[in-house]
VEXDREN-2710 file (C-alpha; in Angstrom, 1 decimal):
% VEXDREN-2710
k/r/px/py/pz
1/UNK/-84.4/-20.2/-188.6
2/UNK/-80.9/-19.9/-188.7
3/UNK/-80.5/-23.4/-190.9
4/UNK/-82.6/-21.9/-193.7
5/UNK/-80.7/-18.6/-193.9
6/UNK/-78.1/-21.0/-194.3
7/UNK/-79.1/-22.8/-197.1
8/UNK/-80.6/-19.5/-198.7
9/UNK/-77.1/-17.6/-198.3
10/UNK/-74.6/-20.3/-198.9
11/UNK/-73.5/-19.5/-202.6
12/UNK/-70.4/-19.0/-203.9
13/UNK/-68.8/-15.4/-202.9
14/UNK/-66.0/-13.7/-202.9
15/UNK/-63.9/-12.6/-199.5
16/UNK/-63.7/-9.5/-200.5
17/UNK/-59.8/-8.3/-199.4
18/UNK/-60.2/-6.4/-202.8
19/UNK/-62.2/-4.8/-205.3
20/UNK/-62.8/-5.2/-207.6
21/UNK/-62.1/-8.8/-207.0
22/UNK/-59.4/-10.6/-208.8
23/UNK/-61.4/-12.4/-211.4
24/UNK/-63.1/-9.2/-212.8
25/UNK/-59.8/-7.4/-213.1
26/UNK/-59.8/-5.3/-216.4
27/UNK/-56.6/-6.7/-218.6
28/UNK/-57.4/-4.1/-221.3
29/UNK/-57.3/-0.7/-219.4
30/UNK/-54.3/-2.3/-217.3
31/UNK/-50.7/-1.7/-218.1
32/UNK/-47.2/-1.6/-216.5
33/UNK/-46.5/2.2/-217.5
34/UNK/-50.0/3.0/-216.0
35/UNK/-49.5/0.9/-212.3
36/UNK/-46.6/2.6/-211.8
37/UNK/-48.1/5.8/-212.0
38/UNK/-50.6/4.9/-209.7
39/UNK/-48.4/3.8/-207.5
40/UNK/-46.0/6.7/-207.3
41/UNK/-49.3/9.2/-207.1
42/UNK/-50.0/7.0/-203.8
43/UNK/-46.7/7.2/-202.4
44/UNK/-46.7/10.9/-203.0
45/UNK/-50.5/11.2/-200.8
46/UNK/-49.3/8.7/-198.3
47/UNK/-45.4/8.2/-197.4
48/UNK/-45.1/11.4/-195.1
49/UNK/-48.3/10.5/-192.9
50/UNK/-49.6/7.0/-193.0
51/UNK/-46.1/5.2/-194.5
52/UNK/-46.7/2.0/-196.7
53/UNK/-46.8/-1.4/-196.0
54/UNK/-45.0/-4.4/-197.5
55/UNK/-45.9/-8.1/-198.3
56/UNK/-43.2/-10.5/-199.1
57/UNK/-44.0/-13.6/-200.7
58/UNK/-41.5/-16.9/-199.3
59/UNK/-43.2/-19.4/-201.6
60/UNK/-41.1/-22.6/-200.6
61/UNK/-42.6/-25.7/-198.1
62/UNK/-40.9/-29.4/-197.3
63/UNK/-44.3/-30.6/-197.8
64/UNK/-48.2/-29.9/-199.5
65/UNK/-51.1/-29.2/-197.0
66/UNK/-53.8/-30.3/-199.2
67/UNK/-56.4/-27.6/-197.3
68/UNK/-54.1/-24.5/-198.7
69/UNK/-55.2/-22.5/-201.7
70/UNK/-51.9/-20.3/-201.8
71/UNK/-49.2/-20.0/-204.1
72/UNK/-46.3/-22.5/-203.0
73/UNK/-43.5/-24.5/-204.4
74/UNK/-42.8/-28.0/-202.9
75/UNK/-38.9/-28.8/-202.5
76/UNK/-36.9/-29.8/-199.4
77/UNK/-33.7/-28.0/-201.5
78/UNK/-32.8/-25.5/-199.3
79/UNK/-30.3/-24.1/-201.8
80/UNK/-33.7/-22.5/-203.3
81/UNK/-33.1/-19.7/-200.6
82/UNK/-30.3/-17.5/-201.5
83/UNK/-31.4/-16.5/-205.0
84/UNK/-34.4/-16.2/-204.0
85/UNK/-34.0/-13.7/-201.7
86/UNK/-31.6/-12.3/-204.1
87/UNK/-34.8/-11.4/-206.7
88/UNK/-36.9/-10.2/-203.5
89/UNK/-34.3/-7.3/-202.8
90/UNK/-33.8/-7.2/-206.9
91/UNK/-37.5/-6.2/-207.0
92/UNK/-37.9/-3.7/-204.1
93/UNK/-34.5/-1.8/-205.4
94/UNK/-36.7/-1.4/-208.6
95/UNK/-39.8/-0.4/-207.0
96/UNK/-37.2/2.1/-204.7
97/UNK/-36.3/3.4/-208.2
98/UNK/-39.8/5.2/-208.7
99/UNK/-39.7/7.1/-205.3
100/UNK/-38.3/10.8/-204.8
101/UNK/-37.6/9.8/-201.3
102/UNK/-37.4/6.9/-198.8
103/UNK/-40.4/4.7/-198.1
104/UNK/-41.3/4.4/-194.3
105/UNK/-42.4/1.2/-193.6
106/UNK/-45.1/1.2/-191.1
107/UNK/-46.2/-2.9/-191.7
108/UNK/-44.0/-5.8/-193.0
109/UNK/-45.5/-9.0/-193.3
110/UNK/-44.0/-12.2/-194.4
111/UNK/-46.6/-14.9/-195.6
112/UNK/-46.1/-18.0/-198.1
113/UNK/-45.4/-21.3/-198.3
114/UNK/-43.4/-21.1/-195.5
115/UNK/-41.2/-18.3/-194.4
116/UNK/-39.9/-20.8/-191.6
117/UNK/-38.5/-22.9/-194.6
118/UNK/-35.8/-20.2/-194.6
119/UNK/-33.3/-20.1/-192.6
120/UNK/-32.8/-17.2/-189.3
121/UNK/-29.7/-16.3/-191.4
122/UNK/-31.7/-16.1/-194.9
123/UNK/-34.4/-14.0/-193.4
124/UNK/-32.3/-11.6/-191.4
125/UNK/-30.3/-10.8/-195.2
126/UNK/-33.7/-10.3/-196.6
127/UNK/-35.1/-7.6/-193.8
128/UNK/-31.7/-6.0/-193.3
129/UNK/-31.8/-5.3/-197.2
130/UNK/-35.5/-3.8/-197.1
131/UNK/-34.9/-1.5/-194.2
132/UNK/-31.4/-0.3/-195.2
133/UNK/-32.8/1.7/-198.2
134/UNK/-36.3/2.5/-196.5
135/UNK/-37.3/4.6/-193.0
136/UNK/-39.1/2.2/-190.2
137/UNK/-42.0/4.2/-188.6
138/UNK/-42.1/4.4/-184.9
139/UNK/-45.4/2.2/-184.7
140/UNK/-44.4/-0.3/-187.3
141/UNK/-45.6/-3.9/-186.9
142/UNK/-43.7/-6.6/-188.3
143/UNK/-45.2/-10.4/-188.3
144/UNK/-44.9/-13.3/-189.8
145/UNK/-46.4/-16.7/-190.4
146/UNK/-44.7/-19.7/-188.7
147/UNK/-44.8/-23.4/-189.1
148/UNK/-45.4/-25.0/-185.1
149/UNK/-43.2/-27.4/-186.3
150/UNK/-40.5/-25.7/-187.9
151/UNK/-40.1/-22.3/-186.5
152/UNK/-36.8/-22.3/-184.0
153/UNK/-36.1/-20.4/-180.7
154/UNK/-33.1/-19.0/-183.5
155/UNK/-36.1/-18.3/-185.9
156/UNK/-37.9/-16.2/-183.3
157/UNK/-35.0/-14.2/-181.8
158/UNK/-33.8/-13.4/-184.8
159/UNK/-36.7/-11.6/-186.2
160/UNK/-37.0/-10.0/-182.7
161/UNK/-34.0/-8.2/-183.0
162/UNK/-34.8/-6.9/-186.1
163/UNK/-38.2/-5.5/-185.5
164/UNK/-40.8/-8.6/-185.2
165/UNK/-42.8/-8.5/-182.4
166/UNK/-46.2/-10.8/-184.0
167/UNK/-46.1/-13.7/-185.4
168/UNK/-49.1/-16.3/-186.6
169/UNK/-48.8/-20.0/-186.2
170/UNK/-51.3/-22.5/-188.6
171/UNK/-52.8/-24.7/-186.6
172/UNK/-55.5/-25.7/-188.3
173/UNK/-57.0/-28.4/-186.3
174/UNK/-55.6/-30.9/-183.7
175/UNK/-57.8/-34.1/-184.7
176/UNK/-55.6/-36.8/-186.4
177/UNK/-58.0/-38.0/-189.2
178/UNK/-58.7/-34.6/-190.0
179/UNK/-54.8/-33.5/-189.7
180/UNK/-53.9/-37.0/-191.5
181/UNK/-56.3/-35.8/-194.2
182/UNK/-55.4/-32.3/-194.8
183/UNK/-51.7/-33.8/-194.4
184/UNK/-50.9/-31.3/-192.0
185/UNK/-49.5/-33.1/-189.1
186/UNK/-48.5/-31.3/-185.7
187/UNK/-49.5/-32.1/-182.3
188/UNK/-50.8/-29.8/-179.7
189/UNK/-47.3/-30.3/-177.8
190/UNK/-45.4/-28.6/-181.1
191/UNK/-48.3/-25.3/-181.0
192/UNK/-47.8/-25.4/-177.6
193/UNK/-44.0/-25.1/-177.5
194/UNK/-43.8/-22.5/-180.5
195/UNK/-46.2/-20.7/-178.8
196/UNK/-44.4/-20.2/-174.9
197/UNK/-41.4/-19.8/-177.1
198/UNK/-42.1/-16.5/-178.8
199/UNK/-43.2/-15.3/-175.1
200/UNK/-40.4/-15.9/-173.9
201/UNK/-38.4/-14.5/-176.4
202/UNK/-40.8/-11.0/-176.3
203/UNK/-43.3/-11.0/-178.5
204/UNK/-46.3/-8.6/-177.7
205/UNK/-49.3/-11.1/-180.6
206/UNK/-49.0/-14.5/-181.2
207/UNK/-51.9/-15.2/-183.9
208/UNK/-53.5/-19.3/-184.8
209/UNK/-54.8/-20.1/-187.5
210/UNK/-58.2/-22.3/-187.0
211/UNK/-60.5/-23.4/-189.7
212/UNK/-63.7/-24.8/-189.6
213/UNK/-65.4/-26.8/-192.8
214/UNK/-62.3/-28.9/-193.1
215/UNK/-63.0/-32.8/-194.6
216/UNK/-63.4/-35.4/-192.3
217/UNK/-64.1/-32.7/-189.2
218/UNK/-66.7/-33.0/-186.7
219/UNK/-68.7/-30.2/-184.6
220/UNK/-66.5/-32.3/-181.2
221/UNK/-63.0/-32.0/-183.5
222/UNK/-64.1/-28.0/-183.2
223/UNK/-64.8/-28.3/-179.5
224/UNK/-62.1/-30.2/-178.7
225/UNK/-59.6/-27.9/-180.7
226/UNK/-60.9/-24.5/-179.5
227/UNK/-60.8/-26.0/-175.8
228/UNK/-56.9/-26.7/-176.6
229/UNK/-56.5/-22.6/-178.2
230/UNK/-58.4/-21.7/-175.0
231/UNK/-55.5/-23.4/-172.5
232/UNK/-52.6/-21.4/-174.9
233/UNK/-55.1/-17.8/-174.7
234/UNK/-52.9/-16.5/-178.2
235/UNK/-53.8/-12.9/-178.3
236/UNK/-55.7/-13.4/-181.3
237/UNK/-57.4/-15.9/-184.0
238/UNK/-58.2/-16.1/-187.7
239/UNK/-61.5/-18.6/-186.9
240/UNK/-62.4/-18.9/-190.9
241/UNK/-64.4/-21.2/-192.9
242/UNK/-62.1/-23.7/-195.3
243/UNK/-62.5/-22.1/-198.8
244/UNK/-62.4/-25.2/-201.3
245/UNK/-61.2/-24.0/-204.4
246/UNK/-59.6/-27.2/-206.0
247/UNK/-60.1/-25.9/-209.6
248/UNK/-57.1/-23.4/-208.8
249/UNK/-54.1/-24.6/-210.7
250/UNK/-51.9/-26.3/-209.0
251/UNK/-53.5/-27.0/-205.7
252/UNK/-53.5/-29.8/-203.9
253/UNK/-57.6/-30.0/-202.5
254/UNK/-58.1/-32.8/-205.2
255/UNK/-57.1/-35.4/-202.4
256/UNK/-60.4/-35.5/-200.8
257/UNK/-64.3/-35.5/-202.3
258/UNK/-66.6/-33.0/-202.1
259/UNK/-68.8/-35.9/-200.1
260/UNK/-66.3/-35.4/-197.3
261/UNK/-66.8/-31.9/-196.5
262/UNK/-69.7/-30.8/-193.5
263/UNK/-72.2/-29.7/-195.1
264/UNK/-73.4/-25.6/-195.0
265/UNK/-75.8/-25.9/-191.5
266/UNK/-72.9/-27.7/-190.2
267/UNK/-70.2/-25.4/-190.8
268/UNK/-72.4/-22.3/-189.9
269/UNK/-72.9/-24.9/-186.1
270/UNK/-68.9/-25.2/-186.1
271/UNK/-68.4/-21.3/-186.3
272/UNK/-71.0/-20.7/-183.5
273/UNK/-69.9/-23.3/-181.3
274/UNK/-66.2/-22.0/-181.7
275/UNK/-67.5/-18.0/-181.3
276/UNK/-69.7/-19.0/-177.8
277/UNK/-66.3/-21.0/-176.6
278/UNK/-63.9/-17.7/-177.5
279/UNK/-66.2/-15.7/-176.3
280/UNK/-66.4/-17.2/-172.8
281/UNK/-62.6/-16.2/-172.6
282/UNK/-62.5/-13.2/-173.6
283/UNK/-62.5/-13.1/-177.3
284/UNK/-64.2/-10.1/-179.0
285/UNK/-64.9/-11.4/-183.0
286/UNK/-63.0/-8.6/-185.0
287/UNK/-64.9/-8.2/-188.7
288/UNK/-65.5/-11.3/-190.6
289/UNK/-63.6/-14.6/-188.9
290/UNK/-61.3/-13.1/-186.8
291/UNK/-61.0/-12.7/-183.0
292/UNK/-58.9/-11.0/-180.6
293/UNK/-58.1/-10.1/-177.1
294/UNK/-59.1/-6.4/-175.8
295/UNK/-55.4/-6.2/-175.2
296/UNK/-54.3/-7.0/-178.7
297/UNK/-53.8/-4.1/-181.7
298/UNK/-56.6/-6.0/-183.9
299/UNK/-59.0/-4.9/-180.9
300/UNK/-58.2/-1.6/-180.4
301/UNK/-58.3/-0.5/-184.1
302/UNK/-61.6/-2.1/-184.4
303/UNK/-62.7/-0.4/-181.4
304/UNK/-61.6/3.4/-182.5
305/UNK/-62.6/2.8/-186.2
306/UNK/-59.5/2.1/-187.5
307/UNK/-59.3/-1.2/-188.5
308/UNK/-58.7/-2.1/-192.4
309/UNK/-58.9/-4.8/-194.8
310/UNK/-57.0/-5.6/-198.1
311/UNK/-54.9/-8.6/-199.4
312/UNK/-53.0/-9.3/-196.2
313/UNK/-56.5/-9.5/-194.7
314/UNK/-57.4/-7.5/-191.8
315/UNK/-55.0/-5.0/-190.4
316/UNK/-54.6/-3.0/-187.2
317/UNK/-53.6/0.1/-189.4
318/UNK/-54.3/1.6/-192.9
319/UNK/-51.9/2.3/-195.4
320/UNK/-52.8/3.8/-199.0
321/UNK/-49.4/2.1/-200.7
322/UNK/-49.1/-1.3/-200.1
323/UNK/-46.6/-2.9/-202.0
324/UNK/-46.0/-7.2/-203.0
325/UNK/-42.7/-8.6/-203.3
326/UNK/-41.7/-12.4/-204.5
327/UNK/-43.6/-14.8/-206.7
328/UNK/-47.7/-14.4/-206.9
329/UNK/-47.7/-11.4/-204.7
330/UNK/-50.4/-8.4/-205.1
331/UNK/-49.6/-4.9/-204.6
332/UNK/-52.4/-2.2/-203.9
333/UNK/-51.8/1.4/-204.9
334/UNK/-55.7/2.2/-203.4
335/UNK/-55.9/3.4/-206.9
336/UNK/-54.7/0.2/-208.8
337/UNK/-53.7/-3.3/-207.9
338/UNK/-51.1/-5.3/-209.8
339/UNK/-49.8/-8.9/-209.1
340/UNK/-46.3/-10.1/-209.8
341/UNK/-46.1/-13.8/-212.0
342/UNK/-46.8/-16.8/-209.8
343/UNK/-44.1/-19.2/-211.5
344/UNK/-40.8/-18.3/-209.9
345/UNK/-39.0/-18.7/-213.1
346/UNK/-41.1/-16.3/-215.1
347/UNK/-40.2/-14.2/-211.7
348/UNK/-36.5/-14.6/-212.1
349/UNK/-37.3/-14.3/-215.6
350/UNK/-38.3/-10.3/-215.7
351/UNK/-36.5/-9.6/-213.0
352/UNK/-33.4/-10.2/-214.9
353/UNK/-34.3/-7.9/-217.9
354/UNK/-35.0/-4.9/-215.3
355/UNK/-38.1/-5.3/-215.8
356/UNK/-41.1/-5.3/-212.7
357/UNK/-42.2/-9.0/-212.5
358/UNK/-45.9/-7.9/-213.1
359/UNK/-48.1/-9.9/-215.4
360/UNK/-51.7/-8.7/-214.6
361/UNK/-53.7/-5.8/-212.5
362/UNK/-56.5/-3.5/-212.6
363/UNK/-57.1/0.4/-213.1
364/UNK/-59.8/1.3/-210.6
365/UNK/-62.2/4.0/-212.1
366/UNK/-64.0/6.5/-210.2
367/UNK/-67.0/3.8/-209.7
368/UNK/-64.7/1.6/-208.7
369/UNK/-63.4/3.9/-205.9
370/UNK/-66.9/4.3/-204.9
371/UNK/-67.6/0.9/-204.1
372/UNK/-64.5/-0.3/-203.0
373/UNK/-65.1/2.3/-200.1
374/UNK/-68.3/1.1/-199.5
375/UNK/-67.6/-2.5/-199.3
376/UNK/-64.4/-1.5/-196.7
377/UNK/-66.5/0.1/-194.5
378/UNK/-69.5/-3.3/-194.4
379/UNK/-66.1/-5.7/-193.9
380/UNK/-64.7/-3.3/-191.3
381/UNK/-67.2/-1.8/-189.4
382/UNK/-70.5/-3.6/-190.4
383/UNK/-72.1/0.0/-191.9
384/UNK/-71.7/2.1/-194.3
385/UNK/-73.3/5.6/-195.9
386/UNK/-73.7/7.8/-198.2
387/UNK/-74.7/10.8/-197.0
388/UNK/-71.5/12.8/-198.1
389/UNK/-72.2/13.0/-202.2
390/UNK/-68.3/11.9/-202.7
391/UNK/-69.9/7.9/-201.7
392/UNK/-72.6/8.6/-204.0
393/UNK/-73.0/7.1/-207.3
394/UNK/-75.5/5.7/-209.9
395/UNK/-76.4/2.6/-209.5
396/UNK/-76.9/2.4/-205.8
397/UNK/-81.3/2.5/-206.0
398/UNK/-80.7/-0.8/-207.9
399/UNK/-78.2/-1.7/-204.9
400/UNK/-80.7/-1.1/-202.4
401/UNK/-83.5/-3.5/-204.0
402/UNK/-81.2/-5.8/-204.1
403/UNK/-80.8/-6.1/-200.1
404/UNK/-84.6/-5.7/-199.3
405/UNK/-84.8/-9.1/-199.4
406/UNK/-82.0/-9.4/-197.0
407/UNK/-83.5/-6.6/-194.7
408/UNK/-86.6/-8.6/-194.3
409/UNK/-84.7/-11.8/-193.6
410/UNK/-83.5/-9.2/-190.6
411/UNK/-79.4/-9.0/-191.9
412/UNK/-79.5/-5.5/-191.9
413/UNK/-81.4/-2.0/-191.7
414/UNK/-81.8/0.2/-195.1
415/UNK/-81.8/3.5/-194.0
416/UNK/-82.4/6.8/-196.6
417/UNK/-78.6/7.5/-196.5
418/UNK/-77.1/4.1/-195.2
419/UNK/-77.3/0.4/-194.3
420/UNK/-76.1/-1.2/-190.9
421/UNK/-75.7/-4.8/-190.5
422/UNK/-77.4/-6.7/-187.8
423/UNK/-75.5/-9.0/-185.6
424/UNK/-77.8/-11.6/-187.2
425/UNK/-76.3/-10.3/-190.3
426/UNK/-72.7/-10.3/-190.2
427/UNK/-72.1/-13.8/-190.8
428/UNK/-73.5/-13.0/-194.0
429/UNK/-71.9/-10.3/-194.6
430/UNK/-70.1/-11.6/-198.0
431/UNK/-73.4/-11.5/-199.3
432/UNK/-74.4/-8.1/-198.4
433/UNK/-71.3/-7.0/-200.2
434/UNK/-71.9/-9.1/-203.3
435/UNK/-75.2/-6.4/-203.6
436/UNK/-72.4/-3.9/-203.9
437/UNK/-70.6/-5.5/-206.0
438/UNK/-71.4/-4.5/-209.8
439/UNK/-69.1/-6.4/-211.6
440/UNK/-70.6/-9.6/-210.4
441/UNK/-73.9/-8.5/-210.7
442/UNK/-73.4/-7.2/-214.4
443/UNK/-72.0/-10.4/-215.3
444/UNK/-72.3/-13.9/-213.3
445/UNK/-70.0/-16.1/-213.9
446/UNK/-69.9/-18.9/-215.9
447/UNK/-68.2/-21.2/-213.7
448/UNK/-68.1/-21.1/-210.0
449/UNK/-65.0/-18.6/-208.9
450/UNK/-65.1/-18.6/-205.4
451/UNK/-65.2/-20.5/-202.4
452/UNK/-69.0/-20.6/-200.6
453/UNK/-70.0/-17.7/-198.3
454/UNK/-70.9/-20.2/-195.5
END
């Protein structure tokens, strides 16, 4: 049974950490004059109480992972660093500009590339210049994404002693062929040591990275490398299904065939065998692809209905304002979302005219708000309603009919004034979304977009 609601729900989807989703973004209603409107009306709702998060952007790596979709720059130059980190505090001083008073930061998260490419000195110039002109909440969280290989004791302790206390480590998967493939290289002994290292040195989440549907990988590579996560117990996992994407620009999935990749039924075998082995250890599955101990912050927002989803993925914490810094990165106003230029010189390039380094976004209309609530609330908490008229809106009869099928197939329960997703549903839930979605539905695109929901 479950085989054929594979093959019946593995189509192309989007992940959902906005919407509208990136593709569908409306260029001609968008403008630079209008997100920064949006974004100071946000900051105005949210500062005092919830605070606003922050996304830096460290594109730079020594070498290409052919498995990662993100925006990156390959050099082993290390002289990249300074002004880059330069243009990062360039930006949030004009972003600072905009505000009537100071920003409290309640998250800070540094993603990439790399951010272990930098250097402990490097990073510690680029936080102490954030938090010097902003306010650090008393439950801020402040993580970042390490290299096993890379990130130093010195790497660790220094972002300890100024705020960091999670931090995420790629790990991918420990088979050789499939390592030697992805050309991502690191033995168990390097996780292993990065790992014990940021206990020792204090920190209260260390995060792996796992994916499943990776070329070359076996349901016993998944075994094998979920056995090896079990022995470290990190206090939680991103357990997520290999998006292959290698029309993106840039990106380096062109080194393998399609031929090499399980196929749907055995991907959606990986994930369960993976979720029964957590599971025996104490792993409660958090959303869509994610995992954590009960004694981990991921856990306990999920637990009293706090847990929240946008471009950073899932979150322990909401905040209305969250805003992108460096090359590529998105910003989310709740009521717009705008993304800064991927090519670092076109970065530099505004940057040095004054000028935010924003080169496309989306105004969300009312519908839009409507939806994008809706959608939250299935990828968060596996429900939603619309009971209170403020969730109510026009098209959602022709929503409905669109998930009978889906209710019959047993994924979830249409109520009068809600659905709820079955356990049987929520690996599916990307597709239960896609019936909320109306920009997809009003018009499917012409080539494929996204990565497949399975």
């Amino acid at each position: 049974m479950l085989s054929s609601l594979v093959n019946k729900y593995n189509i192309a989807g989007p992940r959902y950490t906005s919407y509208p989703t990136v593709p569908y973004w409306n260029q001609d209603t968008f403008s630079l004059k209008k997100w920064k409107a949006s974004l100071i009306k946000s900051f105005k709702e949210s500062n005092a109480g919830e605070g606003i998060s922050l996304y830096i952007h460290l594109p730079y790596c020594e070498s290409l992972c052919t498995f990662c979709g993100c925006n990156k720059r390959i050099t082993k130059q290390h002289s990249v660093e300074t002004p880059y980190i330069d243009a990062v505090l360039k930006e949030w001083h004009l972003y600072l500009d905009l505000f009537d008073e100071k920003p409290i930061i309640k998250e800070l998260h540094l993603g990439g590339g790399t951010p272990t490419f930098f250097s402990p000195e490097s990073l510690t110039r680029l936080i102490k210049g954030i938090v010097k002109l902003a306010l650090v909440s008393d439950d801020s969280e402040f993580s970042f994404e390490g290299h096993p290989n890379n990130t130093t004791k010195a790497h660790l302790e220094t972002l300890y002693n100024i705020g960091f206390r999670r931090v995420s480590y790629g790990v991918q998967d420990y088979n050789e062929t499939v390592q030697k493939t992805i050309h991502r290289i690191q033995p168990f002994e390097n996780v292993k040591r990065a790992t014990e290292m940021a206990r020792e040195v204090g920190y209260t989440s260390v995060g792996h990275d796992i994916i499943f549907g990776l070329p070359f990988q076996t349901l016993e590579h998944v075994k094998e490398t979920i056995l090896k996560t079990k022995a470290l117990l990190p206090d939680r996992l991103a357990f997520y299904s290999y998006a292959h994407v290698p029309w993106l620009k840039g990106n380096g999935q062109r080194g393998f065939n399609d031929s090499d990749l399980p196929s749907g039924a055995l991907k959606r075998q990986q994930y369960d065998l993976g979720k029964q082995l957590l599971g025996e250890v104490g792993y409660h599955e958090i959303g869509m692809d994610h995992f954590a101990l009960q004694t981990d912050s991921l856990y306990k927002s999920m637990q009293n209905g706090k847990l929240h989803r946008n471009f950073m993925g899932y979150t322990a914490s909401k905040t209305q304002t969250m805003i992108g810094l460096g090359a590529s990165a998105i910003s989310d106003s709740w009521y717009g979302f705008a993304q800064n230029e991927k090519s670092i010189e076109a970065y530099y390039h505004l940057l040095a005219e004054n000028i935010l380094p924003v080169y496309r976004g989306h105004i969300l209309n009312e519908e839009d708000l409507i939806i994008r609530k809706h959608i939250l609330n299935l990828m968060c908490q596996f429900e939603t309603c619309w009971s209170n008229n403020s969730l109510y809106f026009d098209s959602l009869t022709e929503v409905q009919s669109r998930l009978q099928e889906m209710e019959r197939d047993g994924l979830l329960f249409i109520d009068p004034n809600s659905i709820e997703v079955t356990a049987k549903g929520q690996p599916f839930v990307r597709n239960i979304c896609m019936a909320f979605d109306l920009y997809l539905q009003r018009k499917q695109p012409d080539t494929q977009l996204f990565s497949m929901t399975v």
